[in-house]
C-alpha positions in Angstrom: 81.9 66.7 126.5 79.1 69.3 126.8 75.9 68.1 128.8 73.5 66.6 126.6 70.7 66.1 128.8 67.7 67.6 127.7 69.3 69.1 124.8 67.1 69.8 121.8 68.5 70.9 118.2 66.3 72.3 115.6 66.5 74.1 112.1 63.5 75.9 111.0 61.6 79.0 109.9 59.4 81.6 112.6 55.3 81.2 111.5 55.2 84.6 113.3 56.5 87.7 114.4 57.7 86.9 118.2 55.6 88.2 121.0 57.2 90.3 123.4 56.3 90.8 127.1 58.4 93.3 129.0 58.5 93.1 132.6 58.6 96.3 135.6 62.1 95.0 136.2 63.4 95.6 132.9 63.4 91.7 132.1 62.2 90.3 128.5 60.2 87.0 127.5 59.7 86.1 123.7 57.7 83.6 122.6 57.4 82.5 118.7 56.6 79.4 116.7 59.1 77.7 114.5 58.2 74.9 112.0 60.6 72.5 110.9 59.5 70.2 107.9 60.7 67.0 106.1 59.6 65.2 103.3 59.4 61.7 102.5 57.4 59.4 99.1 54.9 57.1 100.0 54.5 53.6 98.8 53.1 55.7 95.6 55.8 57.6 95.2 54.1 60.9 95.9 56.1 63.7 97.7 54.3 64.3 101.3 55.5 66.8 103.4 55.4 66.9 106.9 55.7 70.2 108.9 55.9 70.3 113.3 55.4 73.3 114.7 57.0 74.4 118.0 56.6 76.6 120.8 60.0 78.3 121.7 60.5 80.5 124.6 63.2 83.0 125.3 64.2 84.6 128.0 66.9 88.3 129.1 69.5 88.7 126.5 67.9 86.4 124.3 64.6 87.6 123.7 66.3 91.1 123.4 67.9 89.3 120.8 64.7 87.8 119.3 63.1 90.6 119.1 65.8 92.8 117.8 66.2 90.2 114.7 63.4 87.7 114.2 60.5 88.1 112.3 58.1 86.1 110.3 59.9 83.3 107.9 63.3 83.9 108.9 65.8 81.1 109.2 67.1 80.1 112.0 69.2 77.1 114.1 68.5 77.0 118.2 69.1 74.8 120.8 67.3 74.7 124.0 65.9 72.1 126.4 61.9 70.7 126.9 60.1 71.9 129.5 55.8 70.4 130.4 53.7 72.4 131.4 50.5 71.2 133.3 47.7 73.4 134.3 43.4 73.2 134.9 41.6 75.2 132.9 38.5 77.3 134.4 36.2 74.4 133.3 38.9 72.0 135.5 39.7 70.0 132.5 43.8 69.3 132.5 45.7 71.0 130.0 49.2 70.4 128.8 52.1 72.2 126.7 55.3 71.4 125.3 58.1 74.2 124.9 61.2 74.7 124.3 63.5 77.3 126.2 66.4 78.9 124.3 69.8 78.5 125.3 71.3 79.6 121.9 70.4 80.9 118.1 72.0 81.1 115.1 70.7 83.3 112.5 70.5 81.9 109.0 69.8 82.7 105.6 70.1 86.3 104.1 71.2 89.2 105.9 68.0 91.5 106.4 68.9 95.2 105.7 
């Protein structure tokens, strides 16, 4: 059995074109937003949707990849794992983030021409 330790799964569409920093060494990073969404009725029987957005990092080959292929509203299926982040901002006030590095993609929906 594969390692399932910090594994997250996730179907959803890009809210943006990916951001691209290229490094002197020739290395990529992309970073993009994906929202997944799910839908439920409440006790009245209205439809509520419920949308999460997350922050998905990508690193070498696969941010080549990214930014080769993704764009805004594309479909697509990753897994990756959660990584924290803790920092101090300039006023010293803590400041956290959640993201989620990019171990694989699958590309779905129409092919773009």
């Amino acid at each position: 059995m594969r390692n399932l330790r910090n594994t997250v799964s996730l179907i959803g569409h890009l809210g943006k074109d990916p951001e691209i920093t290229n490094f002197d060494n020739g290395s990529k990073k992309a970073v993009f937003s994906l929202a997944t969404s799910d839908s439920y009725k409440n006790k009245n029987g209205e439809k509520v949707e419920n949308t999460q957005w997350h922050r998905i990092v990508a690193w070498g080959p696969q941010a080549k990849i990214v930014e080769k292929y993704l764009k805004k509203g594309k479909e697509i299926c990753l897994e990756g794992q959660l990584t924290y982040n803790q920092w101090e901002n300039k006023d010293g006030i803590k400041q956290y983030s959640t993201e989620i590095v990019l171990n694989d993609l699958l590309m779905l929906g129409k092919k773009e021409n």
